[in-house]
C-alpha positions as CSV (number, residue, x, y, z in Angstrom):
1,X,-16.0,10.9,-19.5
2,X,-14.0,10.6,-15.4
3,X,-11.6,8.1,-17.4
4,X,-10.8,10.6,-20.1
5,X,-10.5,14.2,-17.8
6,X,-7.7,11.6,-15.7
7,X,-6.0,10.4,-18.9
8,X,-5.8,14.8,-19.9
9,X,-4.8,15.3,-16.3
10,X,-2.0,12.8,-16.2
11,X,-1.2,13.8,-19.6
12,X,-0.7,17.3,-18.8
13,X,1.1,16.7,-15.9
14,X,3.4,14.5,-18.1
15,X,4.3,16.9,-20.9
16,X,3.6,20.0,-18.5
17,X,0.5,21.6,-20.7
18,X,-1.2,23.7,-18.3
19,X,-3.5,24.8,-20.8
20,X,-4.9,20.9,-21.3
21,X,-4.7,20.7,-17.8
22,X,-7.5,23.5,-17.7
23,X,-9.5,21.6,-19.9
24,X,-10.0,19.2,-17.4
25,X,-10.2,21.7,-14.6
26,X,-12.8,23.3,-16.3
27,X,-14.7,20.2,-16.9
28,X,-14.5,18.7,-13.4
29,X,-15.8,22.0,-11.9
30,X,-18.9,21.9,-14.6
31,X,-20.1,18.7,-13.0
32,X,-18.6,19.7,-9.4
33,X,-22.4,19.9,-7.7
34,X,-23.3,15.9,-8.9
35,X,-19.7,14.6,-7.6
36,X,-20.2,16.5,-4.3
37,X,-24.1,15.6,-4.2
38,X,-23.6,11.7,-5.7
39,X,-20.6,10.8,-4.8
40,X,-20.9,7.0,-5.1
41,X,-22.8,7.8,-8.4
42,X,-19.6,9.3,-9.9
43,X,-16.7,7.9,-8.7
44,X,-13.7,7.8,-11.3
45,X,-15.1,11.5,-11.6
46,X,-14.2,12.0,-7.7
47,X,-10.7,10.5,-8.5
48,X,-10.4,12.7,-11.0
49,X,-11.4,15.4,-8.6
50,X,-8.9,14.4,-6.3
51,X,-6.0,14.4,-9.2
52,X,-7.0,17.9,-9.4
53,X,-6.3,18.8,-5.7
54,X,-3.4,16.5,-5.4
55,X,-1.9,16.9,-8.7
56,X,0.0,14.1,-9.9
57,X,3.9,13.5,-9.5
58,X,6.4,11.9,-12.4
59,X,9.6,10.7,-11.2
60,X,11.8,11.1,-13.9
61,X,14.8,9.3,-14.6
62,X,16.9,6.8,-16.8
63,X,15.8,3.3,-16.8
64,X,18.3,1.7,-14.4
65,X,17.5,4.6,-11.7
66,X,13.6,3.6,-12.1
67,X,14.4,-0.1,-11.6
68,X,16.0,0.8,-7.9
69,X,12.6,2.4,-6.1
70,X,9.7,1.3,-5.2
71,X,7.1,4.4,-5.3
72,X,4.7,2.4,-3.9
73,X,6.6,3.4,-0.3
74,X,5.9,7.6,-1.0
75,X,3.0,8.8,1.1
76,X,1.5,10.8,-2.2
77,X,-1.7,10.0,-4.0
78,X,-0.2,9.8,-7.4
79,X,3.1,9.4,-8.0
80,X,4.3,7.6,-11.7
81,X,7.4,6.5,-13.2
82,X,8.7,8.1,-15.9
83,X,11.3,6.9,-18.4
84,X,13.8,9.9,-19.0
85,X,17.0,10.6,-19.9
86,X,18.4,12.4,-16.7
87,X,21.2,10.9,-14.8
88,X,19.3,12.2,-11.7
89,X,15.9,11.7,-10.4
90,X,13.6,14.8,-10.8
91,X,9.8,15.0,-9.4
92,X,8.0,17.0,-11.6
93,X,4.7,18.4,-11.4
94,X,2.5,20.4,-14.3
95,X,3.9,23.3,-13.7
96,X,7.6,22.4,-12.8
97,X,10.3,19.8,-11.5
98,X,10.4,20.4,-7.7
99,X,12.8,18.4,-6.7
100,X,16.1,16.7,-8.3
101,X,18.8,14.8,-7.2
102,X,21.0,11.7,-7.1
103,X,19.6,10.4,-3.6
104,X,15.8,8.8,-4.2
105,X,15.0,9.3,-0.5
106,X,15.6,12.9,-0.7
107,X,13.3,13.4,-3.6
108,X,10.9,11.1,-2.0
109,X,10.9,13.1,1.7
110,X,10.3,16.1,-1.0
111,X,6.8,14.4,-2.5
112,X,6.0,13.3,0.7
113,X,5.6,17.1,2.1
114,X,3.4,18.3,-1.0
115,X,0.9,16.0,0.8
């Protein structure tokens, strides 16, 4: 059940469904006393905890903008690629894009200080 509430959250995040997003919400904090108590009983269902706190980030952009960072170098949890048609990168979150721009390390320095 972890792998499926991180597939709604990423999904959610991705299409920017805040009402899915509660589904998942809602979920994680049902079964919030056996993560905390069991931690290392439930651990995809911590990650999934953690997506929750530090919701994830999509980098959106056209193909040959994607192919020119690395987002391995942001200081964020999670932090995905996504295939757009934008001539500029935007971060996005589930609830909006926080940051656009032509220049990657601006919307990378932007990421960084959600975290």
């Amino acid at each position: 059940m972890s792998i499926n509430i991180i597939n709604i959250i990423n999904y959610s995040s991705l299409k920017a469904k805040p009402k899915t997003y509660k589904i998942a919400k809602d979920t994680i904090d049902s079964f919030s006393l056996n993560i905390n108590t069991y931690p290392t009983y439930y651990s995809n269902a911590v990650l999934a905890s953690l997506m929750q706190k530090y919701e994830p980030v999509f980098i959106k952009a056209n193909i040959n903008k994607l192919h020119k960072i690395n987002i391995n170098t942001i200081k964020y949890p999670f932090v995905y690629m996504y295939e757009d048609e934008a001539d500029l990168y935007l971060a996005c979150k589930i609830n909006t894009c926080f940051s656009f721009g032509k220049d990657f390390n601006k919307i990378k320095k932007d990421i960084e200080n959600l975290f």
